[in-house]
VONUKE-126465 format. One record per atom (N, C-alpha, C): x, y, z; residue in three letters. Coordinates in steps of 0.1 Angstrom, whole numbers, plus 2048, in hexadecimal, padded with zeros to 3 digits. Atoms other than C-alpha are relative to their C-alpha. Layout:
REM residues N
XYZALA
...
***
This chain:
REM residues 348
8057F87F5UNK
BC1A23B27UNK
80480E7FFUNK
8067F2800UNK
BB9A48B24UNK
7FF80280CUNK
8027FA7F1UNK
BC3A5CB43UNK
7F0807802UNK
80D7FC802UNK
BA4A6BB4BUNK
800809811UNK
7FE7F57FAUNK
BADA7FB6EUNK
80A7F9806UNK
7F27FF7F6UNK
BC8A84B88UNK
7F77F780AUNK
8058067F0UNK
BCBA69BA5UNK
7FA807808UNK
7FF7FC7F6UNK
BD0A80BBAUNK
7EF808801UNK
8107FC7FCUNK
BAAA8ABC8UNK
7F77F87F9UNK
80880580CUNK
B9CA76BAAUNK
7F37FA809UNK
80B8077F6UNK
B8BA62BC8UNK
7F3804805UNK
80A7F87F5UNK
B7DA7EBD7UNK
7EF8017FBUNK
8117FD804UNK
B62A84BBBUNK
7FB7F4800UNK
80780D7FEUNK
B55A5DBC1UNK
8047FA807UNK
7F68097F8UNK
B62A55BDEUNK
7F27FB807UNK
80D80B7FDUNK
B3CA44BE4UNK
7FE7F67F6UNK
80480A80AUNK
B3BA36BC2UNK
80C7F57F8UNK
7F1807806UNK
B55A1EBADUNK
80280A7F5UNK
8027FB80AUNK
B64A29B91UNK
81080C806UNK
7F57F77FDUNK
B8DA38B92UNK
8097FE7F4UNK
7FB80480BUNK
BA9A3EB75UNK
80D80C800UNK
7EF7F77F9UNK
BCEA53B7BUNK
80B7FD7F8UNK
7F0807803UNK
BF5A4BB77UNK
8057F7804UNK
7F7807802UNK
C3FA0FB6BUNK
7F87F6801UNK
80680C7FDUNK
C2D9F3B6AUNK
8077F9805UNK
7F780B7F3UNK
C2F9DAB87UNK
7F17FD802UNK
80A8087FFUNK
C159C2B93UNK
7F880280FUNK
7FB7F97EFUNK
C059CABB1UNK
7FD7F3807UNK
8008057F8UNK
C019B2BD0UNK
7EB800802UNK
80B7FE7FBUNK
BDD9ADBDAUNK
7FA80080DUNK
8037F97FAUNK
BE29BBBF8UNK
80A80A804UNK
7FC7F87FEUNK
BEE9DBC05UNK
80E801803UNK
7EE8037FFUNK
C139E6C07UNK
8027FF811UNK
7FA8007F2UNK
C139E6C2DUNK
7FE7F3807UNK
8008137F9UNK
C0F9BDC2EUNK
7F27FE808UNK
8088067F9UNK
BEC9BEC3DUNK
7F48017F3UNK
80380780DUNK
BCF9ADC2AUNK
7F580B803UNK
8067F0805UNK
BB69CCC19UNK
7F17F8803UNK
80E8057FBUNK
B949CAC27UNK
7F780E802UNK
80A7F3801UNK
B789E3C22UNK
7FF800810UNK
8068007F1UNK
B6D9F2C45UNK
7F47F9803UNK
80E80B7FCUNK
B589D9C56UNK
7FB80480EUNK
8067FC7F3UNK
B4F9EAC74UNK
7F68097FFUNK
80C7F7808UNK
B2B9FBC78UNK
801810805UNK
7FB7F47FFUNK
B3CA1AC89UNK
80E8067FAUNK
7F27FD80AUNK
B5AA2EC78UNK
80580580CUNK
7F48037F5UNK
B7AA31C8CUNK
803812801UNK
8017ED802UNK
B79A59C9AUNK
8108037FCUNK
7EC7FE805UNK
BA2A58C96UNK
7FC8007F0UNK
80080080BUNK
B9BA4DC75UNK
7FA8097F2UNK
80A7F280AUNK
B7DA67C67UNK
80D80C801UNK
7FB7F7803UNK
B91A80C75UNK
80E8057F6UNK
7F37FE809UNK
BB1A7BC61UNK
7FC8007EEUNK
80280180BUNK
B9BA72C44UNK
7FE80D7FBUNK
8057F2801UNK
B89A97C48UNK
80C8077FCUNK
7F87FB803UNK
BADAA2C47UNK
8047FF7F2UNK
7FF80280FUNK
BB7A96C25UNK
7F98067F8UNK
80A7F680BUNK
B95AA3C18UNK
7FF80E7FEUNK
7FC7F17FBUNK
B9EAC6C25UNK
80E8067F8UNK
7F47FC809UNK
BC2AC5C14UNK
7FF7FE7F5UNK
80280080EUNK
BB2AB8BF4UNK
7FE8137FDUNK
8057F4806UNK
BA5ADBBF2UNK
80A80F805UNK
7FC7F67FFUNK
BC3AF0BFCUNK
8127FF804UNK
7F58057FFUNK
BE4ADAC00UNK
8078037F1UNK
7F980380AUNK
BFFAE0BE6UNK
80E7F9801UNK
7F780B801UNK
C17AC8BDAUNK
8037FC7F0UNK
7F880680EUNK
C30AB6BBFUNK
8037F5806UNK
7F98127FAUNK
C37A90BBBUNK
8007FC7F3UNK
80380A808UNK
C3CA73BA6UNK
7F67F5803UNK
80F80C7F9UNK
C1DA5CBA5UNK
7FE7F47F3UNK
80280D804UNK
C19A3DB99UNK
7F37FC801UNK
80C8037FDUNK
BF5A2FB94UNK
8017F77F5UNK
80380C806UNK
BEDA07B89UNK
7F2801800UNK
812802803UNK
BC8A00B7EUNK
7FF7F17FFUNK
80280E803UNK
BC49DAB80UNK
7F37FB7FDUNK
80D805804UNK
BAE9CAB6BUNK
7FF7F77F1UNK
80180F809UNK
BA69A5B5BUNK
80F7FD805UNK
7F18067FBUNK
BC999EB70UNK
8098057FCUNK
7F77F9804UNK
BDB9B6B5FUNK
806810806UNK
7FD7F67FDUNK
BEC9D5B6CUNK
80280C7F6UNK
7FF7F580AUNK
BE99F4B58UNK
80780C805UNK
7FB7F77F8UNK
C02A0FB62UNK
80580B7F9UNK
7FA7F6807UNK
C0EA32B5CUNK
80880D80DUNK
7FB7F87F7UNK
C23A4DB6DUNK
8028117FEUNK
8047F1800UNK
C1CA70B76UNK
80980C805UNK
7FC7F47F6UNK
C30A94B7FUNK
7F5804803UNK
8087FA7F8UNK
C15AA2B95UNK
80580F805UNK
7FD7F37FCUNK
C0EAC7B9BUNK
7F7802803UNK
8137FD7FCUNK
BF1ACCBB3UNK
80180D80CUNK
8047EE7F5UNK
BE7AF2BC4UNK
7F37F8803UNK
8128037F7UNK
BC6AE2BDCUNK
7FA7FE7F3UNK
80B7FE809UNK
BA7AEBBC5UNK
8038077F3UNK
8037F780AUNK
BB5B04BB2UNK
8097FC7F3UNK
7FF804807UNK
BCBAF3B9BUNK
8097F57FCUNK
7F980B802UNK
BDBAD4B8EUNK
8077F67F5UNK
7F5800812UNK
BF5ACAB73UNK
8057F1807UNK
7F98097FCUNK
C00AA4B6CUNK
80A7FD7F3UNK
7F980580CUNK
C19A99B53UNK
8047F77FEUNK
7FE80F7FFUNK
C1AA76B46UNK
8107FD7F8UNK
7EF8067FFUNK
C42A66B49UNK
7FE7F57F7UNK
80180C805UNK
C36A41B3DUNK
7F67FA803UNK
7F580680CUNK
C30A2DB2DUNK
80180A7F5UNK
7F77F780CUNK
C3BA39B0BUNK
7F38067FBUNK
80E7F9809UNK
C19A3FAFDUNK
7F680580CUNK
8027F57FDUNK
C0FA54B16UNK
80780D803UNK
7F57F87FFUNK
C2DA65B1AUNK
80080C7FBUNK
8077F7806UNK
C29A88B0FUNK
7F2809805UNK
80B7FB7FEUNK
C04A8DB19UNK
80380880CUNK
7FB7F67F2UNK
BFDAA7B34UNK
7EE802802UNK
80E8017F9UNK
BDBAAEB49UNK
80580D807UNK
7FE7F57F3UNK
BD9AD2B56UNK
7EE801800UNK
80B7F67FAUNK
BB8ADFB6AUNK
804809807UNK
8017F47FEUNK
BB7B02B6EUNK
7F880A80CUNK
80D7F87F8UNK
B98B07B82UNK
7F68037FAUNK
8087FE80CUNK
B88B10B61UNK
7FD7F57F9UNK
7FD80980FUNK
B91AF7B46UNK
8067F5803UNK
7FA8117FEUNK
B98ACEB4AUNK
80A8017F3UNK
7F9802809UNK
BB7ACEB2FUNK
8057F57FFUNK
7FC80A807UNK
BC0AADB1DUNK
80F7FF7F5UNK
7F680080CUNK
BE2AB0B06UNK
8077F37FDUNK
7FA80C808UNK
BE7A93AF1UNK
80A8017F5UNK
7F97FE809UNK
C04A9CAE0UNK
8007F17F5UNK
80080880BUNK
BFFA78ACAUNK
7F87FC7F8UNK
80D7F8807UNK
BDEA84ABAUNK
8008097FEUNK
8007F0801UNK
BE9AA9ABAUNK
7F6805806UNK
80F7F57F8UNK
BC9AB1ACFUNK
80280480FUNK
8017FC7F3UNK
BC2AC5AECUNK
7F0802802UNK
8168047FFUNK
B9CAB9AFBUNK
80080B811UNK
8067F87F7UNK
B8AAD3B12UNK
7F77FE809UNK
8088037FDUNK
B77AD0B29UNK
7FD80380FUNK
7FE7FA7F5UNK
B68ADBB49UNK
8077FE80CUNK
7F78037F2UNK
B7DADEB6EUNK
7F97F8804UNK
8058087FEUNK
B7CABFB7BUNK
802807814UNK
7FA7FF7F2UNK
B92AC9B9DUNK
7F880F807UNK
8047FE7FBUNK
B7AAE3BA3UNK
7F580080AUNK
8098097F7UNK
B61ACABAEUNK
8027FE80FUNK
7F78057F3UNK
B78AC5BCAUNK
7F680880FUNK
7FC7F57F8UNK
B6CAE6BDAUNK
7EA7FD807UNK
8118057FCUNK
B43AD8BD9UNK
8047F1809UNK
8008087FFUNK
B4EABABE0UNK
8027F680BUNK
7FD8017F5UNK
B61AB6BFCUNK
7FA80180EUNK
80B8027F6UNK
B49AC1C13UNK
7F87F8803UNK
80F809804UNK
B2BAADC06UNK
8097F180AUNK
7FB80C7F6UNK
B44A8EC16UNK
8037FE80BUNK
8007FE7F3UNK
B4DA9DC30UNK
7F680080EUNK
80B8007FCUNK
B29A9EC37UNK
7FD7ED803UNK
7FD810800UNK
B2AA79C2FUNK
7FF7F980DUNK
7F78047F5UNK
B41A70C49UNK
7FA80580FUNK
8098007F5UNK
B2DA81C64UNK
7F57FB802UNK
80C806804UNK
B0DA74C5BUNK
8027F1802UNK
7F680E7FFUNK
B21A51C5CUNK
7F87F87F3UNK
80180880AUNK
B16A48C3AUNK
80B7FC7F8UNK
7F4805802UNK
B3AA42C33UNK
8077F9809UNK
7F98067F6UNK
B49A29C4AUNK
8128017FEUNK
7F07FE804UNK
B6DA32C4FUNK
8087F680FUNK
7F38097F5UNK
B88A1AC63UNK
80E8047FFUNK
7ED8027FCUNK
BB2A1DC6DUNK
8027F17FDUNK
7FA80E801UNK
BC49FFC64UNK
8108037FDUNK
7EF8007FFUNK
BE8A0DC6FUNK
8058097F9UNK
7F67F9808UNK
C03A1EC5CUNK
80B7FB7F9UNK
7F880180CUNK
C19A1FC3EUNK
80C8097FFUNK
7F77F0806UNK
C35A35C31UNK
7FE8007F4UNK
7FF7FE80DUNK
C33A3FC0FUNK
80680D7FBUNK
7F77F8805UNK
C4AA55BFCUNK
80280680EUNK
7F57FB7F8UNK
C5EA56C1BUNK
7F580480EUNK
8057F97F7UNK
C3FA66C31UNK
7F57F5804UNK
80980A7FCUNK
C31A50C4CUNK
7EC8047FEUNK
80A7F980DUNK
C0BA52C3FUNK
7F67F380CUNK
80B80A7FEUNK
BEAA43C55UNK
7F67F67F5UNK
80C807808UNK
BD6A2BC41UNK
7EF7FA806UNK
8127FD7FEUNK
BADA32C3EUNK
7FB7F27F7UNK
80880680FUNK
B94A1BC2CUNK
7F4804805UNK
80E7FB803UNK
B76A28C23UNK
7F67FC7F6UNK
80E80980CUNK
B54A17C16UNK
7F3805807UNK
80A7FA802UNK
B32A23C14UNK
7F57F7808UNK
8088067FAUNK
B19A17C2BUNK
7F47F57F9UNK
80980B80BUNK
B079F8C1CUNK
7FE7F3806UNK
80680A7FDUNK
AF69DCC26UNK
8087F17F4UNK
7F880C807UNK
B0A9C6C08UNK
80A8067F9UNK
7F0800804UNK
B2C9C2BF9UNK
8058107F9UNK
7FA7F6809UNK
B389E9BEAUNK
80C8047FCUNK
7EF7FF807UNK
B599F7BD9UNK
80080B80AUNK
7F97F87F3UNK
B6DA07BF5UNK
80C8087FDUNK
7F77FC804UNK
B8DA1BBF6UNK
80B80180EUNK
7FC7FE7F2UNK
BACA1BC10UNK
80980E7F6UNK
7F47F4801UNK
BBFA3EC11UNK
8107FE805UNK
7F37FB7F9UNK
BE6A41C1EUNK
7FF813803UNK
8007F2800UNK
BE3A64C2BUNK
80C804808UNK
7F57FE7F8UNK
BFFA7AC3BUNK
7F680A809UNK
8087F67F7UNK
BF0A86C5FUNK
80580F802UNK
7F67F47FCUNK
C0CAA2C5FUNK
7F580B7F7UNK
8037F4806UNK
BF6AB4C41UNK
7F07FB7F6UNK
80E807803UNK
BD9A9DC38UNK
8057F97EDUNK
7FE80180DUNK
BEBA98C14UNK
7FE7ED7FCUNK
808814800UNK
BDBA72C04UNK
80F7FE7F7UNK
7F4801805UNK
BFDA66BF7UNK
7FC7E97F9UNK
802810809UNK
BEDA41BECUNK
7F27FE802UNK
81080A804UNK
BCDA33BE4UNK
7FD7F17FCUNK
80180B809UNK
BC1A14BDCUNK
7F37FC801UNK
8098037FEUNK
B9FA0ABD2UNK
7F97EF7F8UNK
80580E805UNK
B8E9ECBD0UNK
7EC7FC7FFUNK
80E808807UNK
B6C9D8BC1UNK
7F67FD80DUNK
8088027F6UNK
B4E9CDBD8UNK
8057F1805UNK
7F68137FAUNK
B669A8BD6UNK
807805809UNK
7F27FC7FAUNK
B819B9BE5UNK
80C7FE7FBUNK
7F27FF80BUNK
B959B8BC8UNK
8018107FFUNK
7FB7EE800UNK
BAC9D7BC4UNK
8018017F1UNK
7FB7FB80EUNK
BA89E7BA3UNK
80680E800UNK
7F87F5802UNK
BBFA07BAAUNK
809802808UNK
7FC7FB7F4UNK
BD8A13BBDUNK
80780B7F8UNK
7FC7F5803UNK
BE8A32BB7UNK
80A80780EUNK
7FA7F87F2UNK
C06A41BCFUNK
80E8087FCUNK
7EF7FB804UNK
C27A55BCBUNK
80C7FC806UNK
7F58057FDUNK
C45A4EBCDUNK
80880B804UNK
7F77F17F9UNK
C55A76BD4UNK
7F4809805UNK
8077F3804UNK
C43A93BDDUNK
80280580AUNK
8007F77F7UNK
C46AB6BEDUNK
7F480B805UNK
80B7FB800UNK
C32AC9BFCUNK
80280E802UNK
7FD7EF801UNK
C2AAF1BFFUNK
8068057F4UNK
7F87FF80AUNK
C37AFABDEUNK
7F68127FEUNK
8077F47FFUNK
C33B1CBD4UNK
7FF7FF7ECUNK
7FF803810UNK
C26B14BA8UNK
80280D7FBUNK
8047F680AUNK
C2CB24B8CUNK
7F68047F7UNK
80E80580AUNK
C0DB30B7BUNK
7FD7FB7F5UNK
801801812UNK
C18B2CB59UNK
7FA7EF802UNK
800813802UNK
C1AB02B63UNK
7EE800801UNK
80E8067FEUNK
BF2B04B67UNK
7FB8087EFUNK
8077FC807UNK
BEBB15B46UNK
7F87F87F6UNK
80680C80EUNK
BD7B03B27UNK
80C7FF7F6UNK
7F7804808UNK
BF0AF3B12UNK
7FC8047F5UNK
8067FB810UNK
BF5B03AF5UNK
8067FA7F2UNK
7FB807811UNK
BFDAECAD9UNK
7F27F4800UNK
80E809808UNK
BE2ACDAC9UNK
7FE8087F3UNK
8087F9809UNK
BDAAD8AAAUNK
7EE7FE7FDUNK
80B8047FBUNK
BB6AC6AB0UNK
7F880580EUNK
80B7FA7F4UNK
BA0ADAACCUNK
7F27F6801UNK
80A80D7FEUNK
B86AC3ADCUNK
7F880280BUNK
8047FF7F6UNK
B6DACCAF1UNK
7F17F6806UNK
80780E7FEUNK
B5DAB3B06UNK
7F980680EUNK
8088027EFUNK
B44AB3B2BUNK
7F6810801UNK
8077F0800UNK
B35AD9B23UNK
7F47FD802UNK
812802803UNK
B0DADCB25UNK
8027FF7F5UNK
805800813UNK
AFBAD8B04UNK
7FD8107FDUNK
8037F07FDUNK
AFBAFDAFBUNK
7F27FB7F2UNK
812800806UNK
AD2AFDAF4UNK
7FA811805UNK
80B7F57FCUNK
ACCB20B03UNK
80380C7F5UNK
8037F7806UNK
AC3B3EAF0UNK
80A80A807UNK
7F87F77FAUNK
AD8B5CAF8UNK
7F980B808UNK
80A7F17F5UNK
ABCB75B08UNK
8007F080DUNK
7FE8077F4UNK
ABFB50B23UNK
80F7FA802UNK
7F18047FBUNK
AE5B4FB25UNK
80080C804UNK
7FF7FA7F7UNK
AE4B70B2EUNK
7F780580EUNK
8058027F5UNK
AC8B6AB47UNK
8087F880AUNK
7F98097F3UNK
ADCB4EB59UNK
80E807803UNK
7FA7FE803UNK
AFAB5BB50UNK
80481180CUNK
7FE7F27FEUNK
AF4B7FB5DUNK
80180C7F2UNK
7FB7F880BUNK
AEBBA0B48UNK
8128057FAUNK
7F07FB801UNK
B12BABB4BUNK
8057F97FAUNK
7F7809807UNK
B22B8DB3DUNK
8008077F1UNK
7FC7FA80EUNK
B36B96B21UNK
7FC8007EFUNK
80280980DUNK
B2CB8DAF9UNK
80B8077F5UNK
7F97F980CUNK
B3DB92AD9UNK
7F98067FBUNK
8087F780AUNK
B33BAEAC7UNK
8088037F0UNK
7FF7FF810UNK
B47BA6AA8UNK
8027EC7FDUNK
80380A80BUNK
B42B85A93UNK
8088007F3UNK
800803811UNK
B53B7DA72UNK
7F57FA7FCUNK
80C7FE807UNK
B40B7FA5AUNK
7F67EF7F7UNK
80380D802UNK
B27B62A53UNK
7FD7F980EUNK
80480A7F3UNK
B23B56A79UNK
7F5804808UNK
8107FF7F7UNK
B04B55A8FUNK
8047FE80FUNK
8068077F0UNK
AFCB4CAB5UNK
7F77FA7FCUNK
8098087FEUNK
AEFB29AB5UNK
7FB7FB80DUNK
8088067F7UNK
AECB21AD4UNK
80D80580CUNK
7F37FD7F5UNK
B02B26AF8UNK
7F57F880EUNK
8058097EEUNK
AFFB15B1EUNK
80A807808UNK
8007F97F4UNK
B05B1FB41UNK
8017F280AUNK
8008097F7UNK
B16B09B56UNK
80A80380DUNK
7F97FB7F6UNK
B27B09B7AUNK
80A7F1804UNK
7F98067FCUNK
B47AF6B86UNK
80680080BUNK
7FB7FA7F8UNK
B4DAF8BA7UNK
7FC80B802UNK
8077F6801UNK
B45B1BBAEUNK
80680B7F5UNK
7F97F9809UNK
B54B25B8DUNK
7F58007F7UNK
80680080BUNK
B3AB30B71UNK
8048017F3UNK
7FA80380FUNK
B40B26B4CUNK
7F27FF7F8UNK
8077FB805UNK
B30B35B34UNK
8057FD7EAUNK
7FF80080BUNK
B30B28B0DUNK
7F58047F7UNK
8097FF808UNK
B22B37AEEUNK
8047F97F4UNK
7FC80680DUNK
B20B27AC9UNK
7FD8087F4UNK
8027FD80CUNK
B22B32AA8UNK
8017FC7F7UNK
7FA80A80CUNK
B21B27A86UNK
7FD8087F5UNK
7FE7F7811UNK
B22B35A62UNK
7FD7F87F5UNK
804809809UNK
B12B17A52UNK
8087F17F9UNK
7F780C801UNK
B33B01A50UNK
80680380AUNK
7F58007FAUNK
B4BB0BA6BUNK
7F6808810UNK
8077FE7F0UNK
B43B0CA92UNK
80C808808UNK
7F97FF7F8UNK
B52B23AAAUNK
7F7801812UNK
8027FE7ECUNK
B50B25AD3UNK
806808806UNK
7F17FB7F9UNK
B59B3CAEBUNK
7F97FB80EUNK
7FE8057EFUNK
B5DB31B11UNK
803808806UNK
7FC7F97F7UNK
B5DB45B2CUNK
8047FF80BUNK
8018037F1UNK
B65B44B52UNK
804810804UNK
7FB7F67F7UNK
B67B62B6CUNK
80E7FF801UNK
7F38027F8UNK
B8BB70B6DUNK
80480680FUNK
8017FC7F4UNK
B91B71B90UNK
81080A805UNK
7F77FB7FDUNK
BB0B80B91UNK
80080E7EFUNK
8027F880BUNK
BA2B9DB74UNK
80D80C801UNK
7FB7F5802UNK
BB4BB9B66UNK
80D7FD7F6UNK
7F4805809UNK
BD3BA4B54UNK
7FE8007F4UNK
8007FB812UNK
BD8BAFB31UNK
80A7F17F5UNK
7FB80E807UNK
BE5B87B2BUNK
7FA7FA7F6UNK
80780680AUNK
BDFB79B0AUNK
8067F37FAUNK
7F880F80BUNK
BEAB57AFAUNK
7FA7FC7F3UNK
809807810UNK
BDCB4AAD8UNK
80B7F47FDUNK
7FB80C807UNK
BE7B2CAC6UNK
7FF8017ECUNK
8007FD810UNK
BF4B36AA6UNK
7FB7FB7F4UNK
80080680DUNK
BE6B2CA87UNK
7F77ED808UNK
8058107F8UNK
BD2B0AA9DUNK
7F7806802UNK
80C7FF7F9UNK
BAFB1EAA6UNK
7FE7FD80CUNK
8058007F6UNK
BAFB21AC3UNK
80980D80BUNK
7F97F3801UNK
BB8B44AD7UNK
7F87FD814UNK
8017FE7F3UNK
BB9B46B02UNK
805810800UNK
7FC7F37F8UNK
BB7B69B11UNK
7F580680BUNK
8067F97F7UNK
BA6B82B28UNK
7F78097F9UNK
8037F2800UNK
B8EB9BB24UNK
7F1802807UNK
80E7F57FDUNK
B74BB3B33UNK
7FD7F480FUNK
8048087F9UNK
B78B9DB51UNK
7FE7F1801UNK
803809804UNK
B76B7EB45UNK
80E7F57FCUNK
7F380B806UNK
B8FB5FB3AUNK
7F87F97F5UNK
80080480BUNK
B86B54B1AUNK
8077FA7F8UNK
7F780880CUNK
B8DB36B02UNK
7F88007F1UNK
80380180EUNK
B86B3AADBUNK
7FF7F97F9UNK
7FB80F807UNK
B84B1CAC6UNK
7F58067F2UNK
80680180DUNK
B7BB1DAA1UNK
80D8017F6UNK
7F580480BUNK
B8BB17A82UNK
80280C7FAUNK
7FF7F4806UNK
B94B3CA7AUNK
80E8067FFUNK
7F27FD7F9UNK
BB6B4EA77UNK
7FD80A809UNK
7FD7F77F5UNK
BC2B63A94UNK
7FE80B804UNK
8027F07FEUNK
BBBB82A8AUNK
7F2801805UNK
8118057FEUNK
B94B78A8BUNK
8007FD810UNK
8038067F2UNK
B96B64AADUNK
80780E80CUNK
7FD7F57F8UNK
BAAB83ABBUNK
7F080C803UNK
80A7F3800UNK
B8EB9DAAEUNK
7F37FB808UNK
80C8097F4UNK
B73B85AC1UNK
80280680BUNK
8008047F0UNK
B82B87AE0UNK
80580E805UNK
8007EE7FCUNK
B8BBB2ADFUNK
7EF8037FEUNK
80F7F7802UNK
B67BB4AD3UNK
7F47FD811UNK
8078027F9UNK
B59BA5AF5UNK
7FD80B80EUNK
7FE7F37F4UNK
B45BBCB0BUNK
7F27FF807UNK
***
């Protein structure tokens, strides 16, 4: 099992459809830790106590910060699959996890930035790219929120829990349907809306997840460095981007005239091709080049906090993070440094 996002919200982007995957192995119970038996909402109105606390949760997805230890099982063919997380989540804007156990994940780390989905597999040397997933959060949240008023989400109460110490209402929530669908119950804390357990289950009412912590604080004031792109992999990997098919007189139509380009190239490289895509309300902007054997890319995003003269590169590994002309830019190509540097002074 390949982490593949953070529990924590993971719900949020399919919290109509199946389909979840997160952070000691233990077996779980097939029904909920508070001893009562787990039952999608079966009522054809949702419980107003209940929306409203759900609304809350969905509200702190996008602006609650917090630290914990999280535990998340995946059960499946009878078997429990498990792993354990430090968790570092700012709302929307960014979110760092670092895998404890087992042993062969131990090591890996999951930052989103806002910009960039980062993967570091220190036991393949690679670091995979790919676009912000947590800033879905920020489209996303609404759209259910809309949901839930519209009552194509049926939401019920079925009591309370404590988890990691804080007493915590429990929601379940399933999608308006005439036959059997995969549902989900929350643990939320009403004090701040924070979802502190999940657990979802199949259209049987078998549970294949649960995910909850065991510590966490809340209000934290991060450090930024903890959200940056990991800089070690000697393998760069970029995965979920458009197909860059457009011409460059139509990347900088979508794009906008102003967006920046390189105006120096080592020598031998072209513009094949570049895309224009949006995350959240963050635009990312890649172009391609190649020289007949060797491919580079550069990635862009709006820097919204411009003017920082911050630079990182990755020595001697191709691949070079910095700033310029407004911009946050990542470098990738098999070049040395001096090259990937003169790219990213030449952009204007």
């Amino acid at each position: 099992m390949r982490p593949l996002i953070a529990a924590v919200g993971a719900a949020l982007l399919s919290l109509t459809a199946p389909g979840y995957s997160g952070p000691v192995r233990q077996h779980l119970p097939r029904q909920s830790r508070s001893g009562s038996r787990p039952q999608a909402p079966h009522v054809s109105q949702s419980d107003p106590a209940a929306q409203e606390l759900l609304k809350l949760m969905l509200q702190a997805e996008n602006s609650l910060a917090l630290s914990g230890d999280q535990i998340t099982t995946i059960s499946r063919n009878g078997l429990d699959i498990s792993s354990e997380q430090l968790v570092q989540r700012n709302g929307a804007k960014a979110m760092r996890l670092d895998y404890l156990r087992p042993t062969r994940l131990a090591g890996e780390q999951i930052i989103d930035n806002g910009r960039f989905y980062c993967h570091l597999i220190p036991s393949k040397d690679t670091l995979e790219l790919s676009p912000s997933r947590i800033q879905i959060l920020r489209v996303r949240v609404p759209e259910i929120i809309d949901q839930i008023r519209s009552g194509r989400l049926i939401v019920e109460g079925f009591g309370t829990d404590t988890i990691a110490g804080h007493l915590c209402g429990i929601v379940s929530v399933a999608a308006r349907s005439t036959t059997p669908a995969p549902w989900r119950r929350f643990w939320i804390d009403p004090t701040n809306g924070a979802q502190l357990r999940i657990e979802q289950y199949d259209a049987a009412g078998q549970l294949q997840s649960a995910s909850y912590y065991t510590q966490v604080t809340y209000n934290l004031g991060f450090d930024k460095a903890a959200f940056r792109v990991p800089h070690s992999g000697s393998n760069v990997v970029t995965r979920g981007f458009e197909t860059a098919s457009l011409t460059l007189i139509q990347v900088r139509q979508q794009a906008g005239p102003t967006w920046p380009l390189p105006t120096y190239l080592p020598e031998g490289f072209h513009f094949v091709a570049g895309s224009v895509s949006t995350r959240g309300d963050i635009r990312v902007v890649e172009l391609r080049y190649i020289n007949g054997v060797n491919a580079l890319s550069v990635f862009q995003t709006p820097d919204l906090k411009s003017g920082t003269a911050e630079k990182n590169s990755l020595a001697r590994r191709g691949v070079l993070f910095g700033h310029q002309d407004g911009m946050k830019v990542v470098i990738i190509g098999n070049l040395p440094d001096g090259e990937l540097e003169k790219i990213l002074a030449s952009m204007r």
